[in-house]
N, C-alpha and C positions, 0 to 999 in steps of 0.2 A: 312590692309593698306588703303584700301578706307576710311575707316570712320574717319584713322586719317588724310587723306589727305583733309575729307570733315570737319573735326574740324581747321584743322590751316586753311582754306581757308575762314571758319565763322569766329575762331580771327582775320582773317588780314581784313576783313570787318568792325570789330565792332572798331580793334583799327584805321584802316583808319579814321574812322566817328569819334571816341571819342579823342583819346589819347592825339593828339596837343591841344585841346580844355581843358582838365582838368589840363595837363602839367604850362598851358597860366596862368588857375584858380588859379593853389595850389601858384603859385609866389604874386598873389596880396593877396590870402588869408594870405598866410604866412608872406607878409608885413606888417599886419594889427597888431594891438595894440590889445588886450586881452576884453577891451571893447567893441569891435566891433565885438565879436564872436555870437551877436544874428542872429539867425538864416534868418530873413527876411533881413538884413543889405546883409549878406554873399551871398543869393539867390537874392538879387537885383545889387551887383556886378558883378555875375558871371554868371548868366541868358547872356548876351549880346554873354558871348566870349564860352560859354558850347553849346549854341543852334546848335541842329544838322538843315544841311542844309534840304528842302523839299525833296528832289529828293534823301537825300540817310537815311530819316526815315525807307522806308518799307523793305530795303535793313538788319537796323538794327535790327530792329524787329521779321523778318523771320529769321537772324542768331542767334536770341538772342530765340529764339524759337528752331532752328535745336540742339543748344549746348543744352539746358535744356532740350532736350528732350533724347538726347543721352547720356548725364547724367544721371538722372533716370531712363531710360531704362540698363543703365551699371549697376548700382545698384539695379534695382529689384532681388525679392527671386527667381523668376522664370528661371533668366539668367543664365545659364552655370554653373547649384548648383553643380552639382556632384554626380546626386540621384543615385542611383543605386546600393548599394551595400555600405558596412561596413570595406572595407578595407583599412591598412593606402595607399593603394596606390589612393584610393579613396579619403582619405581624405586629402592628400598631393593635389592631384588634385584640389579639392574644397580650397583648400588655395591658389595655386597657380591663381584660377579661382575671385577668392575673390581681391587680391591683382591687378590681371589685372586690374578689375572691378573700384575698387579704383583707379589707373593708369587712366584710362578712364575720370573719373569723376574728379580727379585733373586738367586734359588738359582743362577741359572745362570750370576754370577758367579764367574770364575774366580780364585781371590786365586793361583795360581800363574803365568798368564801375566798380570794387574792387575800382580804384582809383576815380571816381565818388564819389562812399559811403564815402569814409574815408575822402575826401575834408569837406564833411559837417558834420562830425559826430562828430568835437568836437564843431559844432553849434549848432547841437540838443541834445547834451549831456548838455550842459551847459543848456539848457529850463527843466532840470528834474520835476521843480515845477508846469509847467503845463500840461493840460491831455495830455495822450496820444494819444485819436482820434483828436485834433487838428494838434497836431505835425505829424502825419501820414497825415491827410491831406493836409496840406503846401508842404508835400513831394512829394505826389501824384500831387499834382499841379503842381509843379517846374518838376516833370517829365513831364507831356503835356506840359509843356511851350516849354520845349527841347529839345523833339520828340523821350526822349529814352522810351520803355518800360517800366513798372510799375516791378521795378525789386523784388517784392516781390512773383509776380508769376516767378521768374527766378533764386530765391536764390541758385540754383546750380552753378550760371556763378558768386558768389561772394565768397571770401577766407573766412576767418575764422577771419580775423580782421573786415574785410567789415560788415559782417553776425550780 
């Protein structure tokens, strides 16, 4: 009960900081014309209204650390395997201990930086033509610009569309 009390208390941090701010984004991106989906156009509109404020960066950063950490720790081999013995009561155990684990690691889905990635991702989809170390690095910028985390050391706090 603590850790799920310390996970929704790190989402209600992250989406304090993010959520109106991408909400604000996905409106003007979503107004734009099909031309305008390059990638620098989309991060030069949306840089102003996505920028986290100074004073609640470390805030993000530290929760966006405590969720990916308590995500991969829920999913290590080591966690709550079930060693011990060959029985299906065991192994009912080990599934039920699996499944938690996954449980765990779903909550610590972030939908305010998921909704982050997907704002931009039909603007770095559409750049397929050029490298991928550029486009990774634009990204990497536009994240300092905006004071979230470099979410690819955090890919646990993105869903499966995000990812």
């Amino acid at each position: 009960k603590k850790r799920t009390g310390l996970v929704t208390l790190m989402q209600r941090l992250i989406s304090h900081a993010v959520q109106a701010k991408v909400a604000a984004a996905q409106k003007i991106v979503s107004s734009d014309s099909a031309e305008s989906l390059e990638f620098g156009r989309v991060a030069a509109k949306c840089e102003p209204l996505l920028s986290i404020d100074e004073s609640q960066r470390g805030g993000v950063a530290v929760a966006a650390g405590v969720l990916s950490g308590i995500a991969r720790w829920s999913l290590s081999p080591n966690t709550c395997d079930g060693s011990g013995g060959g029985s299906s009561s065991s192994s009912g155990f080990r599934a039920a201990a699996a499944a938690a684990a996954e449980a765990t690691a779903a909550s610590c889905v972030s939908p305010a930086l998921d909704g982050l990635v997907l704002l931009f991702r039909r603007a770095l989809l559409s750049q397929v033509g050029t490298s991928a170390s550029a486009a990774l690095q634009r990204w990497r910028d536009l994240e300092d610009e905006l004071g979230v985390p470099h979410l690819e050391a955090h890919l646990p706090l993105l869903g499966r569309r995000a990812k």
